[in-house]
mmCIF file of the N, C-alpha and C atoms, coordinates in Angstrom:
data_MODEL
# 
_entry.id   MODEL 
# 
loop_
_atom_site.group_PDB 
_atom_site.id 
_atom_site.type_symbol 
_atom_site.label_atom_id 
_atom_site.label_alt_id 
_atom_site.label_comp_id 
_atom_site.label_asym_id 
_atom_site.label_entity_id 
_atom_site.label_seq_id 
_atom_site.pdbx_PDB_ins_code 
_atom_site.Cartn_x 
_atom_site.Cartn_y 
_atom_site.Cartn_z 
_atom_site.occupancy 
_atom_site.B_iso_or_equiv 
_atom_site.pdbx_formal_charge 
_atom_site.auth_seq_id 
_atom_site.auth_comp_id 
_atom_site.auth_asym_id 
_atom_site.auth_atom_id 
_atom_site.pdbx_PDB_model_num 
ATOM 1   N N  . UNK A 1 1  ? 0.841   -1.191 0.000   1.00 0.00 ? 1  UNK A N  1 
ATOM 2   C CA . UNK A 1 1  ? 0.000   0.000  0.000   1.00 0.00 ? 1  UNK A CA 1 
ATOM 3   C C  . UNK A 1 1  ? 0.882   1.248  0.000   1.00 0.00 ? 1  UNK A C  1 
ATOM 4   N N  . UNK A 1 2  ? 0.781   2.553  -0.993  1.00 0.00 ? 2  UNK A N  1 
ATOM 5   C CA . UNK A 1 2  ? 1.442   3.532  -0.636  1.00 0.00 ? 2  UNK A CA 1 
ATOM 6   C C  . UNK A 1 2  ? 0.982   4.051  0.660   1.00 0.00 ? 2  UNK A C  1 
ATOM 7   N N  . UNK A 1 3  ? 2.202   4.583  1.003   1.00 0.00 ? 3  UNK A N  1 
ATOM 8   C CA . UNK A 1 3  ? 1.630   5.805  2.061   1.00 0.00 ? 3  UNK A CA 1 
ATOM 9   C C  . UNK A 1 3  ? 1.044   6.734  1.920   1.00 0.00 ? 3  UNK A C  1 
ATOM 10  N N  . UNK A 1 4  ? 0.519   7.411  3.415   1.00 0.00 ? 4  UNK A N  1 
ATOM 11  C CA . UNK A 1 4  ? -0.342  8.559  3.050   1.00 0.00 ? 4  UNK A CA 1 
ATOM 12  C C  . UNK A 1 4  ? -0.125  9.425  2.518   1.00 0.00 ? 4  UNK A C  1 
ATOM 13  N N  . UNK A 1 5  ? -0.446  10.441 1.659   1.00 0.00 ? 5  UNK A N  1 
ATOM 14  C CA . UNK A 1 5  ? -0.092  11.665 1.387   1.00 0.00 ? 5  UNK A CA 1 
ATOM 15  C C  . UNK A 1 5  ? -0.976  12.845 1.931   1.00 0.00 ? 5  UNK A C  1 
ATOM 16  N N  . UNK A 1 6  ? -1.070  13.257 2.406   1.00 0.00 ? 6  UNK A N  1 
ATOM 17  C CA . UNK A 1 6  ? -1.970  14.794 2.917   1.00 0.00 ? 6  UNK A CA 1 
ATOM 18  C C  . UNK A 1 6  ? -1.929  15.736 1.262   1.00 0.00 ? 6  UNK A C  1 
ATOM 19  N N  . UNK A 1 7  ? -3.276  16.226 0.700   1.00 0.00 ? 7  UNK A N  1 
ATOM 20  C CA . UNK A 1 7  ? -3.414  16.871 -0.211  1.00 0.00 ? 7  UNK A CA 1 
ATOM 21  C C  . UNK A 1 7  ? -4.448  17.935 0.347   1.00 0.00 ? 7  UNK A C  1 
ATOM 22  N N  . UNK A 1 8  ? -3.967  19.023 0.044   1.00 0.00 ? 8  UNK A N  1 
ATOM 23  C CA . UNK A 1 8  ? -4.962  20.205 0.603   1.00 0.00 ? 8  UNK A CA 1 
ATOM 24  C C  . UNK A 1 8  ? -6.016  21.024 -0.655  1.00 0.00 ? 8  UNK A C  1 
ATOM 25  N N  . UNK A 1 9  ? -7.030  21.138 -0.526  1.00 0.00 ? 9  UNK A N  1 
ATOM 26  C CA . UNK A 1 9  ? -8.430  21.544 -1.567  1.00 0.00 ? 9  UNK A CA 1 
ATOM 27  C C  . UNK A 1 9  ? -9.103  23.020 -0.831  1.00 0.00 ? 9  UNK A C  1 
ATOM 28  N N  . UNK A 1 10 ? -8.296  24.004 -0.985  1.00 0.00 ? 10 UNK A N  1 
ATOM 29  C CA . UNK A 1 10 ? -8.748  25.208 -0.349  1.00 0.00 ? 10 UNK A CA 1 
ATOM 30  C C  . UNK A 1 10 ? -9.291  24.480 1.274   1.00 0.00 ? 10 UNK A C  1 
ATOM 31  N N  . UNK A 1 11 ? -10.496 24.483 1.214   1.00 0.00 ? 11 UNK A N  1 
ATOM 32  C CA . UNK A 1 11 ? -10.128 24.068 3.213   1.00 0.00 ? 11 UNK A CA 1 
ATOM 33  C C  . UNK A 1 11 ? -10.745 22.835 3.414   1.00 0.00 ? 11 UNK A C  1 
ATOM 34  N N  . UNK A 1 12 ? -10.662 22.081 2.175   1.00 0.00 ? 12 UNK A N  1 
ATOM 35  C CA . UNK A 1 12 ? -10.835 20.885 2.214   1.00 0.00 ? 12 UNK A CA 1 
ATOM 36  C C  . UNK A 1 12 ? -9.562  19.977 2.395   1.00 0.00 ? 12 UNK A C  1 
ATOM 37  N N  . UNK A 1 13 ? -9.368  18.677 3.348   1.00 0.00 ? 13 UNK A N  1 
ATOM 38  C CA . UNK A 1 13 ? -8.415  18.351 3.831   1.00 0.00 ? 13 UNK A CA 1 
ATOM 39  C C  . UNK A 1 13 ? -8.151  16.369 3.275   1.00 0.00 ? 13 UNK A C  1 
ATOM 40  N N  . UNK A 1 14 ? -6.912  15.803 2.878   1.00 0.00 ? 14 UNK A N  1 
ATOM 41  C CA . UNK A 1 14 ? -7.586  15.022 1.962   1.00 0.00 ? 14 UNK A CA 1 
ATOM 42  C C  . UNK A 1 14 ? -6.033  13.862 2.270   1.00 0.00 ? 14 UNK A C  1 
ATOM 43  N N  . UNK A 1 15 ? -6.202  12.641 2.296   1.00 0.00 ? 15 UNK A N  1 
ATOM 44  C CA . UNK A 1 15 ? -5.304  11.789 2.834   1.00 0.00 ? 15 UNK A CA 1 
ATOM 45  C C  . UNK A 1 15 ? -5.110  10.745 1.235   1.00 0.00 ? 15 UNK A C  1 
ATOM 46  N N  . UNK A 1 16 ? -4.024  10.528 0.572   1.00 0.00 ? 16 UNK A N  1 
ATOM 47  C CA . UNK A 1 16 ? -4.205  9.588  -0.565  1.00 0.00 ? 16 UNK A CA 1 
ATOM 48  C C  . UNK A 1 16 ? -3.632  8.645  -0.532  1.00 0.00 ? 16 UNK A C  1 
ATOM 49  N N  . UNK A 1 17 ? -4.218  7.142  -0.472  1.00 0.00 ? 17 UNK A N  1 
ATOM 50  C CA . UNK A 1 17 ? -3.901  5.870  -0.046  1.00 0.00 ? 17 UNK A CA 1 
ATOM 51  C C  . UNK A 1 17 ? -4.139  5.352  -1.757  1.00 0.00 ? 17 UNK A C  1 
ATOM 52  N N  . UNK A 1 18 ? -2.935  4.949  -2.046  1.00 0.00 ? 18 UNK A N  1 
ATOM 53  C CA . UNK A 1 18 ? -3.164  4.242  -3.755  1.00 0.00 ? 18 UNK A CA 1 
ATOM 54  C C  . UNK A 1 18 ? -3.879  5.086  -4.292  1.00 0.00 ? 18 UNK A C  1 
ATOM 55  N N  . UNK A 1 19 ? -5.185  4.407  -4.752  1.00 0.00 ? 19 UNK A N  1 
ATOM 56  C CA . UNK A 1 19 ? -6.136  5.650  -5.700  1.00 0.00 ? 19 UNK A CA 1 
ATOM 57  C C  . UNK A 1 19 ? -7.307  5.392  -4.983  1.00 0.00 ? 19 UNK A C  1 
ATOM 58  N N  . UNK A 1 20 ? -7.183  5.750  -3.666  1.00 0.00 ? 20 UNK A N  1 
ATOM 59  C CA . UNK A 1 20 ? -8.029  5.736  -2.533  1.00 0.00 ? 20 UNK A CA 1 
ATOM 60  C C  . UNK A 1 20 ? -8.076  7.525  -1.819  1.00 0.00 ? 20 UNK A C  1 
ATOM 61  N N  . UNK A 1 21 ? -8.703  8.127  -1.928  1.00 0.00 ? 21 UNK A N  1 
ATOM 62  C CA . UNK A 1 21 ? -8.816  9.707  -1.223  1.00 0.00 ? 21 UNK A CA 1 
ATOM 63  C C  . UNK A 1 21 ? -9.742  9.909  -0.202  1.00 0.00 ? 21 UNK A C  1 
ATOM 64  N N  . UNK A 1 22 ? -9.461  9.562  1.163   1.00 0.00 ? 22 UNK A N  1 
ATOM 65  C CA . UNK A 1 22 ? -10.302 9.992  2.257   1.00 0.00 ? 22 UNK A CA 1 
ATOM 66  C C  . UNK A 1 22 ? -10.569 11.561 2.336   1.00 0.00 ? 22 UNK A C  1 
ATOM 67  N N  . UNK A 1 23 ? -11.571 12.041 2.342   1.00 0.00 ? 23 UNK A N  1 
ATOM 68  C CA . UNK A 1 23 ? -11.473 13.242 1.874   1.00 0.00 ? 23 UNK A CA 1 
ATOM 69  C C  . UNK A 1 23 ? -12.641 13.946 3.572   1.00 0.00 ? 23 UNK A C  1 
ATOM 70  N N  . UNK A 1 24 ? -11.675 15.189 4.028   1.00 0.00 ? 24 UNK A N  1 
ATOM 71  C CA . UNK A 1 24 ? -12.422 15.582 5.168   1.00 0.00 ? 24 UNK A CA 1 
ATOM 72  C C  . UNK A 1 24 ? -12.961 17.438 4.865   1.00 0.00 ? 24 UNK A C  1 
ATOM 73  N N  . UNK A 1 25 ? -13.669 17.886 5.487   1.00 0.00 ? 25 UNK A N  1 
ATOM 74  C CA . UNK A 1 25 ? -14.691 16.878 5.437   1.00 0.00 ? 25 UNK A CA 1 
ATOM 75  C C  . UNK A 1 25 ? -15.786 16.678 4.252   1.00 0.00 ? 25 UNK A C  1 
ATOM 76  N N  . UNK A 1 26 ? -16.635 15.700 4.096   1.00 0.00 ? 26 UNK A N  1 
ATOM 77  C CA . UNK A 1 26 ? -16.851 15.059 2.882   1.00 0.00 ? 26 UNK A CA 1 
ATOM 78  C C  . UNK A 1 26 ? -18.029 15.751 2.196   1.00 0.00 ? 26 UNK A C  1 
ATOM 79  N N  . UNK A 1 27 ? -17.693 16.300 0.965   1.00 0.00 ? 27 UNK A N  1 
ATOM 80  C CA . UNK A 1 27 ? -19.078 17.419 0.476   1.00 0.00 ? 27 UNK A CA 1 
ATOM 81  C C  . UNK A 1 27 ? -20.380 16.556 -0.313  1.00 0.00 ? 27 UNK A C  1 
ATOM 82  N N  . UNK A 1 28 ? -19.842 15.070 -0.407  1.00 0.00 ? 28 UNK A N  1 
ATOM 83  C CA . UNK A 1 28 ? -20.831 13.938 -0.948  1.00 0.00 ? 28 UNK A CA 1 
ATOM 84  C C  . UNK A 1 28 ? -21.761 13.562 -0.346  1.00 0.00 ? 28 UNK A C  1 
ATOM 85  N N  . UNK A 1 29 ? -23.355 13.003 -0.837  1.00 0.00 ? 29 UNK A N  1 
ATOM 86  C CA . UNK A 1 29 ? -23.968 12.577 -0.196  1.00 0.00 ? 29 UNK A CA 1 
ATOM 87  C C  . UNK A 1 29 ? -23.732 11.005 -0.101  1.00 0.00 ? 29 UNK A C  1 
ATOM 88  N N  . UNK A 1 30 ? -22.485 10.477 -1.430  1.00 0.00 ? 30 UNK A N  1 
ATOM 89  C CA . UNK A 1 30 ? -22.415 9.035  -1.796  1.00 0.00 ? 30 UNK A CA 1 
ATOM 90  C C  . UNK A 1 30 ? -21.059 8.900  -0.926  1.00 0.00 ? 30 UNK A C  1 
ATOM 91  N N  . UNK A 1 31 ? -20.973 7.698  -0.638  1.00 0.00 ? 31 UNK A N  1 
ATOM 92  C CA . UNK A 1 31 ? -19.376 7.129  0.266   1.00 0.00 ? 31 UNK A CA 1 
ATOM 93  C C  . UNK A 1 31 ? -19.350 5.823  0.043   1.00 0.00 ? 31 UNK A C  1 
ATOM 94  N N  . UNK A 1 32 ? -18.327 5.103  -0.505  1.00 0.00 ? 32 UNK A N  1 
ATOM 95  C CA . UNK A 1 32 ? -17.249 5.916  -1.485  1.00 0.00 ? 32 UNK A CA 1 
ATOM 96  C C  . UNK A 1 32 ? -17.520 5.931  -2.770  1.00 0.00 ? 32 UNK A C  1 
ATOM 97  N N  . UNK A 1 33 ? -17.044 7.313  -3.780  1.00 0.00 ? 33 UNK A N  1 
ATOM 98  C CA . UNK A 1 33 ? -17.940 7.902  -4.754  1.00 0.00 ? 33 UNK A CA 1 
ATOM 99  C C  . UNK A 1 33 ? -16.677 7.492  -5.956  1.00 0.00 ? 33 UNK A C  1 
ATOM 100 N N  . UNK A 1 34 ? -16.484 6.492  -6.960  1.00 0.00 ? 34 UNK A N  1 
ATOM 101 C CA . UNK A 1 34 ? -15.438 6.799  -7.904  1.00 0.00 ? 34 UNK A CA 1 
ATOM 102 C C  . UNK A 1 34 ? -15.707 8.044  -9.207  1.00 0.00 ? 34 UNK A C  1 
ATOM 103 N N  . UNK A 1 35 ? -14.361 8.565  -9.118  1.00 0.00 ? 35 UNK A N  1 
ATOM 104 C CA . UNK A 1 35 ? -14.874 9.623  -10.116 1.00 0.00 ? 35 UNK A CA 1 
ATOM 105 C C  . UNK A 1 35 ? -13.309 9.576  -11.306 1.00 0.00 ? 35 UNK A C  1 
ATOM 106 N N  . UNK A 1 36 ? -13.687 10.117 -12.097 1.00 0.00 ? 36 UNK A N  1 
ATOM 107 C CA . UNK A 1 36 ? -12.152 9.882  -12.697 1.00 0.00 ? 36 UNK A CA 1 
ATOM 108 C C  . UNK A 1 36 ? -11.766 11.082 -13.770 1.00 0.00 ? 36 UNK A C  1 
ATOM 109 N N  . UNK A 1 37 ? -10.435 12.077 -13.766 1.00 0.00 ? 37 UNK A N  1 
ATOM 110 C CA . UNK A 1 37 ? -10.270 12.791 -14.585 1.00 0.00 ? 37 UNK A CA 1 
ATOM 111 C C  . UNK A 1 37 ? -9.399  12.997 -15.444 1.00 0.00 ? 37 UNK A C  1 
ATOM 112 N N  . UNK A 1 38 ? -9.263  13.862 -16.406 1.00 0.00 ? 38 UNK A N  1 
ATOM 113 C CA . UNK A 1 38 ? -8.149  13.852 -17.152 1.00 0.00 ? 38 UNK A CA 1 
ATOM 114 C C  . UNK A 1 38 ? -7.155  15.118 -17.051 1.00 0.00 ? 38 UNK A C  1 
ATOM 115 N N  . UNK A 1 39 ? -5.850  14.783 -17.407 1.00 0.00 ? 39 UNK A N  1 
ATOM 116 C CA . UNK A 1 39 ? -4.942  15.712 -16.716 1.00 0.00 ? 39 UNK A CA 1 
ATOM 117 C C  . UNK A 1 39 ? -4.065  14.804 -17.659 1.00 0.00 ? 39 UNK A C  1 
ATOM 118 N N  . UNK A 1 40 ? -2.787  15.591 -16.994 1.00 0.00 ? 40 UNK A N  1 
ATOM 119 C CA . UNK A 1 40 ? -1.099  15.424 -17.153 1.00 0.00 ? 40 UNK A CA 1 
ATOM 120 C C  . UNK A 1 40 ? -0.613  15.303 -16.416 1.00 0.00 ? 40 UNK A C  1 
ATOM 121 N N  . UNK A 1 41 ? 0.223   14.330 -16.300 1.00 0.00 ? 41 UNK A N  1 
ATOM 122 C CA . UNK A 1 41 ? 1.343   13.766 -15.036 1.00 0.00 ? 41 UNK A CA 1 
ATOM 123 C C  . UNK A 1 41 ? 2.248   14.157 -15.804 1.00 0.00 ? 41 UNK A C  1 
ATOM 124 N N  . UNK A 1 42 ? 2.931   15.737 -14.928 1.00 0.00 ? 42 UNK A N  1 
ATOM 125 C CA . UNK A 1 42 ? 4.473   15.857 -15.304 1.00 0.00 ? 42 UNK A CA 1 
ATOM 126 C C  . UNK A 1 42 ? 5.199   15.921 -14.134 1.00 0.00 ? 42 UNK A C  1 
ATOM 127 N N  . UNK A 1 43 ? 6.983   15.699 -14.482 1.00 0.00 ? 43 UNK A N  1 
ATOM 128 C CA . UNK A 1 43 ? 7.332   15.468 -13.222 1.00 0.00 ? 43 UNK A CA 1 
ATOM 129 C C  . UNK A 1 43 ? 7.521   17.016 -12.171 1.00 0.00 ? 43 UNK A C  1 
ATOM 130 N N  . UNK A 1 44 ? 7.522   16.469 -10.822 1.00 0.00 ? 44 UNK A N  1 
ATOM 131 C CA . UNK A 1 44 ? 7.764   17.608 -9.686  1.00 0.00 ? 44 UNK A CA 1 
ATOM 132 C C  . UNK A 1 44 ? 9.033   17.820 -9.658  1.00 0.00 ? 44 UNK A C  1 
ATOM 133 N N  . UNK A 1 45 ? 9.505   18.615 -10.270 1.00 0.00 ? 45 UNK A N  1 
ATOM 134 C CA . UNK A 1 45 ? 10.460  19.283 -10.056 1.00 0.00 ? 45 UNK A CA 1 
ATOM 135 C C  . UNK A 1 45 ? 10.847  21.561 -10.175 1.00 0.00 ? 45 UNK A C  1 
ATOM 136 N N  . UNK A 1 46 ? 11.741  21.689 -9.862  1.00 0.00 ? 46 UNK A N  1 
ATOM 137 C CA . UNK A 1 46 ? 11.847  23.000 -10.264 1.00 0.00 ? 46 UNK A CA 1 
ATOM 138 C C  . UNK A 1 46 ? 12.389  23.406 -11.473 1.00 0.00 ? 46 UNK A C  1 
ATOM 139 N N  . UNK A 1 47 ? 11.358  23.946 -12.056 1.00 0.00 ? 47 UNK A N  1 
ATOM 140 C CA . UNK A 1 47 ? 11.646  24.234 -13.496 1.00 0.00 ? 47 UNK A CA 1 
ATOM 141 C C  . UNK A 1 47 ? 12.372  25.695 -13.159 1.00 0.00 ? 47 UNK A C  1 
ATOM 142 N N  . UNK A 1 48 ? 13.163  25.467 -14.207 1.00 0.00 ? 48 UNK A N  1 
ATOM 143 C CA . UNK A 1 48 ? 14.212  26.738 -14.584 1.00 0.00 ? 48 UNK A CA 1 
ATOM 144 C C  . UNK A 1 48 ? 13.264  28.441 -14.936 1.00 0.00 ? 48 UNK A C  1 
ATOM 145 N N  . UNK A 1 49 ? 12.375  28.004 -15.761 1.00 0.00 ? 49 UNK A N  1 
ATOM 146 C CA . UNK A 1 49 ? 11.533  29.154 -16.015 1.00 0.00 ? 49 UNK A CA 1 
ATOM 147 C C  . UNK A 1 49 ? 10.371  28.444 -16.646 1.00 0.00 ? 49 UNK A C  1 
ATOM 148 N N  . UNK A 1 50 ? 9.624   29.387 -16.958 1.00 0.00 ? 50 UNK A N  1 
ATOM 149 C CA . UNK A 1 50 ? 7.909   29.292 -17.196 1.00 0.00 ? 50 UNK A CA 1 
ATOM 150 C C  . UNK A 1 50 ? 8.062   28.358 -18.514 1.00 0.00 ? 50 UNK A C  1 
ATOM 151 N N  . UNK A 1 51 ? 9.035   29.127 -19.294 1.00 0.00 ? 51 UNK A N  1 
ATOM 152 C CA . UNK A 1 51 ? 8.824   28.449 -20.766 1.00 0.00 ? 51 UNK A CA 1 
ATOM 153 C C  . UNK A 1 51 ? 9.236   27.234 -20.361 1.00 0.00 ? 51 UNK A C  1 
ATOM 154 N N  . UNK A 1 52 ? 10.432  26.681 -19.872 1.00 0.00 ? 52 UNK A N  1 
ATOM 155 C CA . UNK A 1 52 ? 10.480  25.420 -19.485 1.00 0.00 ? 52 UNK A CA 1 
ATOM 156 C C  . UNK A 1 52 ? 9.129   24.332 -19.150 1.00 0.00 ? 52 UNK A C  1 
ATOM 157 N N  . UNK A 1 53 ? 8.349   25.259 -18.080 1.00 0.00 ? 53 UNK A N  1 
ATOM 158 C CA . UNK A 1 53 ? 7.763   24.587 -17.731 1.00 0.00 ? 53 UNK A CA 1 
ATOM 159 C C  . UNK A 1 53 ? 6.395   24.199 -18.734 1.00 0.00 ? 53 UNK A C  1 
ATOM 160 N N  . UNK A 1 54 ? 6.557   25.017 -19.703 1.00 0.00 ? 54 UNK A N  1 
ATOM 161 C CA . UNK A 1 54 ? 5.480   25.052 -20.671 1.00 0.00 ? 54 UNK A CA 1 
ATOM 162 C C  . UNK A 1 54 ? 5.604   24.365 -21.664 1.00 0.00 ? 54 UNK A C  1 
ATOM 163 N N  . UNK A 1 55 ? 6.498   24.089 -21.816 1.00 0.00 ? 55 UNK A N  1 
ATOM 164 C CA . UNK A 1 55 ? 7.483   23.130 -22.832 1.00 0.00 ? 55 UNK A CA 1 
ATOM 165 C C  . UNK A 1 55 ? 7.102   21.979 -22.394 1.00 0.00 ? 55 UNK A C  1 
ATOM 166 N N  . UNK A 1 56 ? 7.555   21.248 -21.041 1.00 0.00 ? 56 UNK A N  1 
ATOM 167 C CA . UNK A 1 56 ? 7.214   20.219 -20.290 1.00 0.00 ? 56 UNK A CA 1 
ATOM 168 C C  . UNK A 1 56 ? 5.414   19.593 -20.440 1.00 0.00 ? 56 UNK A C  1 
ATOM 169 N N  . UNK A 1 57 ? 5.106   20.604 -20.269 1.00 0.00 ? 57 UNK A N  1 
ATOM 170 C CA . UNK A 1 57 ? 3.559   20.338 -19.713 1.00 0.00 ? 57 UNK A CA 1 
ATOM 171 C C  . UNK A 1 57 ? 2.982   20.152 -21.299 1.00 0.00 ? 57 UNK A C  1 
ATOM 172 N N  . UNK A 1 58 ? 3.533   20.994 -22.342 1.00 0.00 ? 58 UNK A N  1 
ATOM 173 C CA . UNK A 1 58 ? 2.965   20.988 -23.578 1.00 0.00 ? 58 UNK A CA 1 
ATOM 174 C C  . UNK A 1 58 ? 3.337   19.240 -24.114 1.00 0.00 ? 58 UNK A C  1 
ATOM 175 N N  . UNK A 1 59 ? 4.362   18.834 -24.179 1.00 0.00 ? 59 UNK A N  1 
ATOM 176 C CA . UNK A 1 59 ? 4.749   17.280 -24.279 1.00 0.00 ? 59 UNK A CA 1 
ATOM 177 C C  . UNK A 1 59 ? 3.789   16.495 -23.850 1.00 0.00 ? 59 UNK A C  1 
ATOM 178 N N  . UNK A 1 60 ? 3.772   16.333 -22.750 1.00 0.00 ? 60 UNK A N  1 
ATOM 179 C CA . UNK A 1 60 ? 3.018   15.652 -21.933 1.00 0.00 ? 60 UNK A CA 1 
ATOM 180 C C  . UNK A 1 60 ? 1.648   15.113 -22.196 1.00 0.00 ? 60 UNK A C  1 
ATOM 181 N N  . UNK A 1 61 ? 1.357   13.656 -22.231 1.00 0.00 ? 61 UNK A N  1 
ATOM 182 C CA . UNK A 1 61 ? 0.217   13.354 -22.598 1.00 0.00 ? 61 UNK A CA 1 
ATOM 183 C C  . UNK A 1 61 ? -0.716  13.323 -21.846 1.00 0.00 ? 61 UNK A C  1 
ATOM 184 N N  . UNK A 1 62 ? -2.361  13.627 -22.615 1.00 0.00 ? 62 UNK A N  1 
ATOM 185 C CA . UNK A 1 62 ? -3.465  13.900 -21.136 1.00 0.00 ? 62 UNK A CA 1 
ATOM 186 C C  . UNK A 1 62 ? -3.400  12.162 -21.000 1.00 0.00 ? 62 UNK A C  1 
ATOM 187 N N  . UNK A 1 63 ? -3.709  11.441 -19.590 1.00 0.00 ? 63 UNK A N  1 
ATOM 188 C CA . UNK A 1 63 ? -4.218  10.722 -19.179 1.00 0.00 ? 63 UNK A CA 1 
ATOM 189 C C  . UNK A 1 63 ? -5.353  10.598 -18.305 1.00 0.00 ? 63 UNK A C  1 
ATOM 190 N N  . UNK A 1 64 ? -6.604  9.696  -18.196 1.00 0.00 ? 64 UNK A N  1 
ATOM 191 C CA . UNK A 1 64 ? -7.172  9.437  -17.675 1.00 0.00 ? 64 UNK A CA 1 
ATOM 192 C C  . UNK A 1 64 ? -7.247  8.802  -16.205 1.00 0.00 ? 64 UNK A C  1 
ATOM 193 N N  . UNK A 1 65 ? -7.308  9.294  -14.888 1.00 0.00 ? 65 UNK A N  1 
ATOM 194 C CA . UNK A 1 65 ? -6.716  9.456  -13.528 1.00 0.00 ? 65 UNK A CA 1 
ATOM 195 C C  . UNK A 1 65 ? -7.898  8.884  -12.897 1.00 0.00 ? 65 UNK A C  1 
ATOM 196 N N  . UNK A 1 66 ? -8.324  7.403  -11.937 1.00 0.00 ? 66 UNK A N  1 
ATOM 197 C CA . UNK A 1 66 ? -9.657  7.135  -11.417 1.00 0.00 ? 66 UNK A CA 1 
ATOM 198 C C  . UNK A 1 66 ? -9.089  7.454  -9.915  1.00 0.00 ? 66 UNK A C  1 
ATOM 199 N N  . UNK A 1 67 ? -10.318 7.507  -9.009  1.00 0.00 ? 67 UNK A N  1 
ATOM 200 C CA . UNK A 1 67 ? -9.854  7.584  -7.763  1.00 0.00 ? 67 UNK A CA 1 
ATOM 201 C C  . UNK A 1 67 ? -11.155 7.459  -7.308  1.00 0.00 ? 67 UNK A C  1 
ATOM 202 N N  . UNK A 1 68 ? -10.737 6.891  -5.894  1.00 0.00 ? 68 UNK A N  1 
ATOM 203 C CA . UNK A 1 68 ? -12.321 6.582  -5.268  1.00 0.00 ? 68 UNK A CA 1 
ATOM 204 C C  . UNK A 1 68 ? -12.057 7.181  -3.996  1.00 0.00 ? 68 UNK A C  1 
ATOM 205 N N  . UNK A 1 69 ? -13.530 8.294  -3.951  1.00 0.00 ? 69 UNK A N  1 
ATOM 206 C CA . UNK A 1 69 ? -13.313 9.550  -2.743  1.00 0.00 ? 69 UNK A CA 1 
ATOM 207 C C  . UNK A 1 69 ? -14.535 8.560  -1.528  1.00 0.00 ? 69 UNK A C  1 
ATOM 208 N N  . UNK A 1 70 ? -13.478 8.412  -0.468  1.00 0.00 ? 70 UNK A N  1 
ATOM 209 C CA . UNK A 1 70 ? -14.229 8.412  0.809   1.00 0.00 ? 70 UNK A CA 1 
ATOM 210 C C  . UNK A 1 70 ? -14.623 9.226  2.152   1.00 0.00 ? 70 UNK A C  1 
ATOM 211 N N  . UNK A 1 71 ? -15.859 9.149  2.617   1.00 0.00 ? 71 UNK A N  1 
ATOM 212 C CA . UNK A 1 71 ? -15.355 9.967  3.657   1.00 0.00 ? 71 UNK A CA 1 
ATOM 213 C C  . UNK A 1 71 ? -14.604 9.549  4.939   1.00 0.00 ? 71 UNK A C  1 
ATOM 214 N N  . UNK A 1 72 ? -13.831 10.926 5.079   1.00 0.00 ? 72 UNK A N  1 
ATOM 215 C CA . UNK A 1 72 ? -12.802 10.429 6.648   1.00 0.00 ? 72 UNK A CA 1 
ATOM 216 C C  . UNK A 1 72 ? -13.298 11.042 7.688   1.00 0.00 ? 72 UNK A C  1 
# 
């Protein structure tokens, strides 16, 4: 199992176990709700400048991201 990660959502507060998100506190009426989006996984690092980073992110392919939100 990965470890936790703490992810913060303006003052929503959020723990990520695999593609598991305990999410506090919970704005759903469903528990646990899968939802899934699309984005870009680029890597965390410090980019040199913007264009760099635009460069990076422009490469980058969208993927499809599932996760199942519970409440904590």
């Amino acid at each position: 199992m990965m470890a936790s990660r703490l992810i913060s959502f303006g003052f929503f507060g959020a723990s990520r176990f695999a593609d598991i998100v305990v999410v506090k506190p919970y704005p759903f009426d469903e528990s646990p709700l899968r939802v899934s989006v699309r984005g870009k996984l680029i890597p965390n690092v410090n980019y040199k400048s913007q264009e760099e980073f635009r460069e990076t992110y422009g490469k980058a392919q969208r993927e499809l991201f599932e996760f199942t939100l519970r409440a904590g």
